[in-house]
C-alpha positions as CSV (number, residue, x, y, z in Angstrom):
1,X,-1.3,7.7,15.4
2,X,1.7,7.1,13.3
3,X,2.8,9.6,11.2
4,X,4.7,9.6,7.8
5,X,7.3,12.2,7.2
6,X,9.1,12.5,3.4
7,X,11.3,15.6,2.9
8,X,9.2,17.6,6.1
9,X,6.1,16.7,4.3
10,X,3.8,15.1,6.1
11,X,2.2,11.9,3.6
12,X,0.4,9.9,6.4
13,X,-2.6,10.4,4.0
14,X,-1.2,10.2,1.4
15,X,-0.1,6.1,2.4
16,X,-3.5,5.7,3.7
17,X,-5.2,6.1,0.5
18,X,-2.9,4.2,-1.6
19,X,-3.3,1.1,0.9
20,X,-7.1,1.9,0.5
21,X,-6.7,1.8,-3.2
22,X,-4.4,-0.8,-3.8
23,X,-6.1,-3.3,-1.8
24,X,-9.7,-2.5,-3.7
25,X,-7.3,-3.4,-6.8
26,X,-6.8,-6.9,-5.3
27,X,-10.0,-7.5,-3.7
28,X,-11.7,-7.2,-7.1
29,X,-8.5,-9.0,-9.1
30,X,-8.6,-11.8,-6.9
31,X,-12.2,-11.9,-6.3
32,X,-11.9,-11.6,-2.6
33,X,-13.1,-9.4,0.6
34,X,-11.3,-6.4,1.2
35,X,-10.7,-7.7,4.4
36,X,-8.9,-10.5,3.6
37,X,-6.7,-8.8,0.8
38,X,-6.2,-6.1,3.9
39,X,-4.5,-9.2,6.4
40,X,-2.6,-10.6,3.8
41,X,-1.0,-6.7,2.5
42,X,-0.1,-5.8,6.0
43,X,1.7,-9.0,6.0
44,X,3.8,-8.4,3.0
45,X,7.1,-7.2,1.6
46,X,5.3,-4.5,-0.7
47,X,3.7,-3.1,2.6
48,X,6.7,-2.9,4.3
49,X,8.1,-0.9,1.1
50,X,5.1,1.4,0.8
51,X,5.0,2.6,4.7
52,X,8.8,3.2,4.4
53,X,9.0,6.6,3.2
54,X,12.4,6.9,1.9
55,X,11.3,3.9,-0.7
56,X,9.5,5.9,-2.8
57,X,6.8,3.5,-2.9
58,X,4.6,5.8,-1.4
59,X,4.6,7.8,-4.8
60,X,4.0,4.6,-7.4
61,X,0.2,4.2,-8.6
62,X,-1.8,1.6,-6.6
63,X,-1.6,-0.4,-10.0
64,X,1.9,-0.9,-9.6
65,X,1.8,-1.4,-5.9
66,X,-0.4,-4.0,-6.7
67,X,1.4,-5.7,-9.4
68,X,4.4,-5.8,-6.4
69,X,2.1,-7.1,-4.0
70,X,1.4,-10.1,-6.9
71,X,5.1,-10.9,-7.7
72,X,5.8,-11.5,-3.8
């Protein structure tokens, strides 16, 4: 499993959640499956961002992750 590190602190779950969270933002924004907000996050820029741990992203609330995720 991959593991995220931020200062020696491990935040795996910490990213976990907030993809959990952010993409029930979008699923009930945009009126679609989880599943298909899911494939389309993992494809993006904001993802790439949020699973980088030295962006910080990691620590923004899933309402501004989402809000990214929209301006791509």
């Amino acid at each position: 499993m991959l593991q995220y590190m931020y200062n020696n602190q491990d935040i795996t779950i910490d990213i976990l959640m907030k993809i959990e969270h952010v993409v029930r933002i979008l699923a009930e924004k945009l009126n679609k499956t989880f599943d298909e907000i899911l494939k389309d996050f993992y494809k993006s820029r904001t993802f790439k961002s949020l699973k980088n741990p030295q962006s910080g992203m990691w620590a923004e609330s899933a309402e501004f992750i989402a809000d990214e995720f929209e301006r791509e």
